[in-house]
DSSP file (Angstrom, degrees, kcal/mol; ACC not computed):
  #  RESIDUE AA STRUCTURE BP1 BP2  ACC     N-H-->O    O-->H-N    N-H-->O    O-->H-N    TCO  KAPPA ALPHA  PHI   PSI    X-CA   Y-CA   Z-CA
    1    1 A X              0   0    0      0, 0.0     2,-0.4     0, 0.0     0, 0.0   0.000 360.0 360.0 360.0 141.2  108.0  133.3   86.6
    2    2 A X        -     0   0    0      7,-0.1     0, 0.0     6,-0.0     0, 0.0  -0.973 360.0-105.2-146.9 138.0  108.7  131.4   83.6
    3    3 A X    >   -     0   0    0     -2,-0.4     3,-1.8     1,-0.1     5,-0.2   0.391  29.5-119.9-124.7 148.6  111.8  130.9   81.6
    4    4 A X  T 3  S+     0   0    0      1,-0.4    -1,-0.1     3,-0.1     5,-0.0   0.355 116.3  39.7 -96.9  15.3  112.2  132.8   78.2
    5    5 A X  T 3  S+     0   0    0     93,-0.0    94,-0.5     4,-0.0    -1,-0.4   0.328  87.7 123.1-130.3   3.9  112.5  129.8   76.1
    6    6 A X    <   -     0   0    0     -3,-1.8     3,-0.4     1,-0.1    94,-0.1   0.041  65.9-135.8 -63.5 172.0  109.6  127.8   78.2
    7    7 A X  S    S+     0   0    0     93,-0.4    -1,-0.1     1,-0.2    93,-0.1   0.308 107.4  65.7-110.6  28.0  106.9  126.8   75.6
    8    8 A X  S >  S+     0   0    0     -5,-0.2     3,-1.0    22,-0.0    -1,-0.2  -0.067  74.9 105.6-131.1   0.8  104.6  128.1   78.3
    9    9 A X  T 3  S+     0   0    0     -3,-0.4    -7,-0.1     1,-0.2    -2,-0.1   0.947  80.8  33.5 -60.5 -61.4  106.0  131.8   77.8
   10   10 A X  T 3  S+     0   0    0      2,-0.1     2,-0.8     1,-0.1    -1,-0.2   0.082  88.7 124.0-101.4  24.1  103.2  133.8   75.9
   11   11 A X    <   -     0   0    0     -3,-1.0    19,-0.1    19,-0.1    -1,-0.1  -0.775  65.7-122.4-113.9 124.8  100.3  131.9   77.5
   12   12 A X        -     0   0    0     -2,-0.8    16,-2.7    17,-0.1     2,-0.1   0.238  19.2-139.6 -16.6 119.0   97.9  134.1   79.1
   13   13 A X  B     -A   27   0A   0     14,-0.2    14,-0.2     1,-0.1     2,-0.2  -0.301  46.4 -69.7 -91.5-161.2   97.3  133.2   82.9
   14   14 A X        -     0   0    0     12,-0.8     2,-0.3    10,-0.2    -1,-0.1  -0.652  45.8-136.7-109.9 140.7   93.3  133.4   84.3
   15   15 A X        -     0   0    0     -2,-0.2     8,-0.2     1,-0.1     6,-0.1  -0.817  27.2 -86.9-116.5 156.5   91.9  136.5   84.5
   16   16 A X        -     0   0    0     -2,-0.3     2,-0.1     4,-0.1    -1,-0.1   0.057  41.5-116.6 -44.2 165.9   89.4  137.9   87.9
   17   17 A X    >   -     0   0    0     -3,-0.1     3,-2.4     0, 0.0     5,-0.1  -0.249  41.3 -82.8 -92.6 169.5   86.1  137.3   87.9
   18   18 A X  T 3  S+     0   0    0      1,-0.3    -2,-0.1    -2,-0.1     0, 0.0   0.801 135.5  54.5 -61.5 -32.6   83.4  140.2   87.8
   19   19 A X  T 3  S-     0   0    0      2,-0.1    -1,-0.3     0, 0.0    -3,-0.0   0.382 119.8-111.9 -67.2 -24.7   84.1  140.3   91.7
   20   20 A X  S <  S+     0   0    0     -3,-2.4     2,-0.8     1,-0.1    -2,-0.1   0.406  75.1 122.2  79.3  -7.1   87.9  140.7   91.3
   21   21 A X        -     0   0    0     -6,-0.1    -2,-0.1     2,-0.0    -1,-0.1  -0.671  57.8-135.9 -96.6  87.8   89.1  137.3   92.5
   22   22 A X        -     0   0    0     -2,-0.8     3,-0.2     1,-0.2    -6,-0.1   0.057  10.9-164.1  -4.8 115.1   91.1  134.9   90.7
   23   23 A X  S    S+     0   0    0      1,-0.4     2,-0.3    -8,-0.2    -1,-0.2   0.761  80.8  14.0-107.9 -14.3   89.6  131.5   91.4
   24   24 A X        -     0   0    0      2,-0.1    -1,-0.4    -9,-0.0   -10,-0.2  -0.831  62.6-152.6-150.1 149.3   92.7  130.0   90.1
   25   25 A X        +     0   0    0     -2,-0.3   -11,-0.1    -3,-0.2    -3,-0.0   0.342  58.9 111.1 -66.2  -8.0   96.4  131.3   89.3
   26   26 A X        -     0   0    0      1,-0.1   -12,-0.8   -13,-0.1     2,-0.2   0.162  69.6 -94.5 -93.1-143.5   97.3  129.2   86.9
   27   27 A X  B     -A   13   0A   0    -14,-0.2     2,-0.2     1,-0.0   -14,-0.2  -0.752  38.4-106.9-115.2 142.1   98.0  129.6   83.1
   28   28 A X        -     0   0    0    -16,-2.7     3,-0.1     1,-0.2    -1,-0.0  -0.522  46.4 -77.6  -9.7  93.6   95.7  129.1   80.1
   29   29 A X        -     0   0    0     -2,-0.2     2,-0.5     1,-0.1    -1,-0.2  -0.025  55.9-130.7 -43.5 135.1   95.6  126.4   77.7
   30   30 A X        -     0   0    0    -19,-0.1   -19,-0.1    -3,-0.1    -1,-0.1  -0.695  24.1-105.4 -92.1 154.0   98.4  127.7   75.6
   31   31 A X        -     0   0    0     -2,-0.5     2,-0.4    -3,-0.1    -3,-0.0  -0.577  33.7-160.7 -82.0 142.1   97.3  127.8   71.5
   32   32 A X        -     0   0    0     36,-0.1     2,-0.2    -2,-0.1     3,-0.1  -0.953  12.6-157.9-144.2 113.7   99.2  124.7   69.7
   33   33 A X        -     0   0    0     -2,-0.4     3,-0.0     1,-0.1     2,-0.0  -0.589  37.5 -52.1-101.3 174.3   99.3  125.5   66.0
   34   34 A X        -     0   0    0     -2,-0.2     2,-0.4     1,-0.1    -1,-0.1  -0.197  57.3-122.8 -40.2 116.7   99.8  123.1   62.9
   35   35 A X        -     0   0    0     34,-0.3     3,-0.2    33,-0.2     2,-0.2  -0.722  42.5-158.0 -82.5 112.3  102.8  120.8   63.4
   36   36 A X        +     0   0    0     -2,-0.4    57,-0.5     1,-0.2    -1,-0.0  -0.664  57.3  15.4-103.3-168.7  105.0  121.5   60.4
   37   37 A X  S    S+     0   0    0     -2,-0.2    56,-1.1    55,-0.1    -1,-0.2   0.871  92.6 175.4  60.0  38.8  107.8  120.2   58.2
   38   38 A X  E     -B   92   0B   0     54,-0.3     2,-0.4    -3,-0.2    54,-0.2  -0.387  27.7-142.8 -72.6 150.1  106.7  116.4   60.3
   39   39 A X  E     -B   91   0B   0     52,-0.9    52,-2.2    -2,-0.2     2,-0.4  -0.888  21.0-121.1-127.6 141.7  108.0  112.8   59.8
   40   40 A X  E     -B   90   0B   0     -2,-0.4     2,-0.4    50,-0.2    50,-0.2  -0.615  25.3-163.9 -86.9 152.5  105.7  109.8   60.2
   41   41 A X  E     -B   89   0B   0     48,-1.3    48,-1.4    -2,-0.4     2,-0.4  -0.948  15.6-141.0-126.5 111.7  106.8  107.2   63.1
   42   42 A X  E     -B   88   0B   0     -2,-0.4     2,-0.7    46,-0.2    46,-0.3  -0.693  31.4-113.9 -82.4 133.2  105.2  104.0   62.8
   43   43 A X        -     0   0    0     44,-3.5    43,-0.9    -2,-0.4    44,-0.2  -0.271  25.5-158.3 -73.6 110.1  104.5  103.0   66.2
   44   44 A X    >   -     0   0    0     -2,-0.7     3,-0.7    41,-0.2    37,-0.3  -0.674  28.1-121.2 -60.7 142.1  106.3   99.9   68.1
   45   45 A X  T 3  S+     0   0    0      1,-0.2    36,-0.4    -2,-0.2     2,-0.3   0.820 117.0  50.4 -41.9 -48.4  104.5   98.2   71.5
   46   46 A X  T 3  S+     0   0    0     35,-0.1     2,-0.3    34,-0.1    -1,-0.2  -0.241  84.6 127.0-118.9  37.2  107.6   99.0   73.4
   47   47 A X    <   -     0   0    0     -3,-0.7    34,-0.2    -2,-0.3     2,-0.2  -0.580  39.6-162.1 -92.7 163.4  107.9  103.1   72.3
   48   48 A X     >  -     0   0    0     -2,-0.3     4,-2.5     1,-0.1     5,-0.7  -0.857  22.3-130.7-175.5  89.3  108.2  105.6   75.0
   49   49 A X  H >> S+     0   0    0      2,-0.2     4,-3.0     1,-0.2     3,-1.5   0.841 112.4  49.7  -8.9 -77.9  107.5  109.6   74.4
   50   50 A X  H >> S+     0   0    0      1,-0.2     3,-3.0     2,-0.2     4,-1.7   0.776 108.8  48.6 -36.3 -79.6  110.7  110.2   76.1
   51   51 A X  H 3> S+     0   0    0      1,-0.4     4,-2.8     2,-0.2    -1,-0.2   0.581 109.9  46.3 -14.5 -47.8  112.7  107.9   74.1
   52   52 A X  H <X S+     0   0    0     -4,-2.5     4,-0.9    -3,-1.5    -1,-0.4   0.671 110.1  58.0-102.6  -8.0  111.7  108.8   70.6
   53   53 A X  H XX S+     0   0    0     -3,-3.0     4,-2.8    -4,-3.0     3,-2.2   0.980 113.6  41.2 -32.8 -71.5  112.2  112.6   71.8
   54   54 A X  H 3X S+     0   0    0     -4,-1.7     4,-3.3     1,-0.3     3,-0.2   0.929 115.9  48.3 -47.9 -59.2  115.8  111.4   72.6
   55   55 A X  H 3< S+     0   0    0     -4,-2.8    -1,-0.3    -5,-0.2    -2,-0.2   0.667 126.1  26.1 -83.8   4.6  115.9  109.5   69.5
   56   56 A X  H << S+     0   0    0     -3,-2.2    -2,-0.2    -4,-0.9    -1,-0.2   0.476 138.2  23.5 -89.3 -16.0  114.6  112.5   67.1
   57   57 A X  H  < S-     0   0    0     -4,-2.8    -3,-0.2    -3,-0.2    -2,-0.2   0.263  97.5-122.5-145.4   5.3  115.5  115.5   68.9
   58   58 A X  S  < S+     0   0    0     -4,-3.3     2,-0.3    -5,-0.2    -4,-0.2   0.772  90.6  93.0  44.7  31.8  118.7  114.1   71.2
   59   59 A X        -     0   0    0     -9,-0.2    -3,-0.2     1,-0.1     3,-0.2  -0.848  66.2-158.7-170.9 120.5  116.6  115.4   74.2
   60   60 A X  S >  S+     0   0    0     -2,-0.3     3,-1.4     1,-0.2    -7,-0.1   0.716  89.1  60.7 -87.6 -23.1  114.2  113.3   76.1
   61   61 A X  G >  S+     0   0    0      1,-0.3     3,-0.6     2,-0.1    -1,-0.2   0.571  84.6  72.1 -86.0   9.2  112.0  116.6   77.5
   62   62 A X  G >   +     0   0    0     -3,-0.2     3,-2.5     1,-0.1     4,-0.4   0.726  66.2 111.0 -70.8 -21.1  110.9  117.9   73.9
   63   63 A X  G X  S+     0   0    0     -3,-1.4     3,-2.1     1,-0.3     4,-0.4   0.702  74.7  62.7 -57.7 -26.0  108.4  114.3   74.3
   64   64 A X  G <> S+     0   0    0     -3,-0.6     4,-1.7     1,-0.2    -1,-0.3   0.609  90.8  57.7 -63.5  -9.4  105.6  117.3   74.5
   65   65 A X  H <> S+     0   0    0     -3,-2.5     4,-0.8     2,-0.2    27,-0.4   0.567 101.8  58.2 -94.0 -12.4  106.3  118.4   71.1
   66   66 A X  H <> S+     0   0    0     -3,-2.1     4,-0.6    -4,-0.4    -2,-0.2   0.766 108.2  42.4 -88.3  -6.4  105.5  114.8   70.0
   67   67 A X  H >4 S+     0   0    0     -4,-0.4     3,-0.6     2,-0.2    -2,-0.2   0.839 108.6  58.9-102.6 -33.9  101.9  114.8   71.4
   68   68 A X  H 3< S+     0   0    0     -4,-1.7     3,-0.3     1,-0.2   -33,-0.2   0.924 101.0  57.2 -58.1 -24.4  101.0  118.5   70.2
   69   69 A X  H 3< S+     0   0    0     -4,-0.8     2,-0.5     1,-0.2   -34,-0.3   0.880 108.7  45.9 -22.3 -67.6  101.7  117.3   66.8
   70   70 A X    <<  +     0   0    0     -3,-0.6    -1,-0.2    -4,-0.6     3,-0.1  -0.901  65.8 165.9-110.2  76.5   98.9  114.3   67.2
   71   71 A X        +     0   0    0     -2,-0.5    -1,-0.1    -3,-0.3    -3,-0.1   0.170  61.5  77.7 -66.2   5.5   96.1  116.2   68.7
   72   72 A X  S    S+     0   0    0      2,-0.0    -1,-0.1     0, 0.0    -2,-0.0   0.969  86.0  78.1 -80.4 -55.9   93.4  113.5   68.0
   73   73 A X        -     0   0    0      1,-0.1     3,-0.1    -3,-0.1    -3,-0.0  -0.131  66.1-164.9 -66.6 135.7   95.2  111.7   71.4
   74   74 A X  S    S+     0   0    0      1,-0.2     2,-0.3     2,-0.0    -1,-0.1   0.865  79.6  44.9 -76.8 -38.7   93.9  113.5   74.6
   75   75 A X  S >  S-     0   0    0      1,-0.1     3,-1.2    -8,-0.0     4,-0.5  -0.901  78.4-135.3-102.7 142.5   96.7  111.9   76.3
   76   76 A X  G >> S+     0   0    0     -2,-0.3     3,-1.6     1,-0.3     4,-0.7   0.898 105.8  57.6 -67.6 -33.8  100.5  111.3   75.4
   77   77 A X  G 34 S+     0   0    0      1,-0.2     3,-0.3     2,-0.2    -1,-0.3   0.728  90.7  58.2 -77.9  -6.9  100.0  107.9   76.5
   78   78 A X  G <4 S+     0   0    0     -3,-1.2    -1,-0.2     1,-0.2    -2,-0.2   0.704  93.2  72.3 -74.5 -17.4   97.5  106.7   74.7
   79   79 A X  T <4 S+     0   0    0     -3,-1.6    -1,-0.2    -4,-0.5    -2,-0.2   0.797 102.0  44.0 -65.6 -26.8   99.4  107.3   71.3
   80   80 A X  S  < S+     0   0    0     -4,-0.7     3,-0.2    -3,-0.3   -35,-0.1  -0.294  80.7  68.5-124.6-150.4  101.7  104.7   72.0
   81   81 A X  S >  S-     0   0    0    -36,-0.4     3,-0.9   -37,-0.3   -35,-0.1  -0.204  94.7 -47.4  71.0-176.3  101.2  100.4   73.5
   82   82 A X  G >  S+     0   0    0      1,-0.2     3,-0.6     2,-0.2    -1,-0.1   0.695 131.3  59.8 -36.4 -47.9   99.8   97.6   71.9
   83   83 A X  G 3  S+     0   0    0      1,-0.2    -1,-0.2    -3,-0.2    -2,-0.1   0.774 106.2  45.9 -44.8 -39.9   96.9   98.9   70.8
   84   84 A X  G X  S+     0   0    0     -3,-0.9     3,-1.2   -40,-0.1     2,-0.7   0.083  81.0 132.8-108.6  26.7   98.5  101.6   68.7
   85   85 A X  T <  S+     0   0    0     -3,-0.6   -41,-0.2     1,-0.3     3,-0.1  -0.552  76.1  16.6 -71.6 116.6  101.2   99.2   66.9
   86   86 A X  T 3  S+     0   0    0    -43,-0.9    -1,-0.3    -2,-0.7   -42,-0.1  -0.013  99.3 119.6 108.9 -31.5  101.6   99.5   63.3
   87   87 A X    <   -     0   0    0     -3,-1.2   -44,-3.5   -44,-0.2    -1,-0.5  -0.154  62.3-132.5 -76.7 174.3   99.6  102.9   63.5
   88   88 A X  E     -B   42   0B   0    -46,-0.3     2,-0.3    -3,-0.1   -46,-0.2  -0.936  24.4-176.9-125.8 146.3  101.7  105.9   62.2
   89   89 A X  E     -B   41   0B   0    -48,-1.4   -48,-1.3    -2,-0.4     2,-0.1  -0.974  27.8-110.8-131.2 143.3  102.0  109.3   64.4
   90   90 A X  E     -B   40   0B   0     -2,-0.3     2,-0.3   -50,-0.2   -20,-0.2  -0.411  20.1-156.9 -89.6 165.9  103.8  112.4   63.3
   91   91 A X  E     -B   39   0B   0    -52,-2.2   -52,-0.9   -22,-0.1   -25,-0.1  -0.811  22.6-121.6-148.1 105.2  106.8  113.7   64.7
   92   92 A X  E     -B   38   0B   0    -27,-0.4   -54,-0.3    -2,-0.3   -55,-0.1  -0.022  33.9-108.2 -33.0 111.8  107.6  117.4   64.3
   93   93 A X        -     0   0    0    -56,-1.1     2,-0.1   -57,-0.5    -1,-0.1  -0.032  52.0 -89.8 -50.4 167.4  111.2  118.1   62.4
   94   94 A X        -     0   0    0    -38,-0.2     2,-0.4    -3,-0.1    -1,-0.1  -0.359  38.7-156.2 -67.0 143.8  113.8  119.3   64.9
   95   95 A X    >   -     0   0    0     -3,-0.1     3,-0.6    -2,-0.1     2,-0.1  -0.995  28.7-108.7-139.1 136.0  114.0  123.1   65.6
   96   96 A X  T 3  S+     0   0    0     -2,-0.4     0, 0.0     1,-0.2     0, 0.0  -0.473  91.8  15.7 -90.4 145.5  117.2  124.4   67.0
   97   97 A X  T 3  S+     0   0    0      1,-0.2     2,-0.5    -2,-0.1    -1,-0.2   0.732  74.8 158.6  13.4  76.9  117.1  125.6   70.8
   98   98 A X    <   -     0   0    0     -3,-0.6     2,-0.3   -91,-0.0    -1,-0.2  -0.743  15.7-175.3 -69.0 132.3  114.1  124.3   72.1
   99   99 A X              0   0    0    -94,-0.5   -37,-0.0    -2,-0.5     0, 0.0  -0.984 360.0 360.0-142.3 135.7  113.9  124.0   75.4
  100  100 A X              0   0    0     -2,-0.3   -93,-0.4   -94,-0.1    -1,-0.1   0.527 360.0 360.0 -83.8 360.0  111.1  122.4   77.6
């Protein structure tokens, strides 16, 4: 069951096969639209998903709202180290009660 403010709410779980079986139970990729009303964050070596959640949104589990936003990264972690220092990544304005 999942929770009426999850951001996981309205996505479609996997539907039977021509056979009737489910080959697996879980949920969908859920649809990620256009991040607006965003702020650029030039990235630091020592940045941390959580951490610039916390420090944009006073809540370290929103850190998913920072990588749907930057959908060229496949992973959250790749957005941020050494490598990405100096680069800029967006960060979605705050929207009152989000909850992860």
């Amino acid at each position: 069951m999942l929770l009426k403010k999850s951001r996981y709410k309205d996505t479609p779980q996997f539907s039977p096969g021509m056979d009737g079986e489910v080959l697996f139970s879980g949920l969908r990729s859920r649809q990620i639209g256009d991040a607006a009303g965003v702020i650029e964050h030039e990235v630091v070596a020592s940045d941390r998903l959580d951490q610039l959640a916390r420090h944009y949104y006073n809540d370290d589990r929103l850190w998913w709202r920072i990588v749907d936003a930057n959908p060229q990264f496949y992973f959250g972690p790749e957005m941020l180290g050494d490598a990405m220092a100096g680069r800029v990544i967006l960060i979605p304005k705050a929207k009152e009660s989000l909850v992860s």
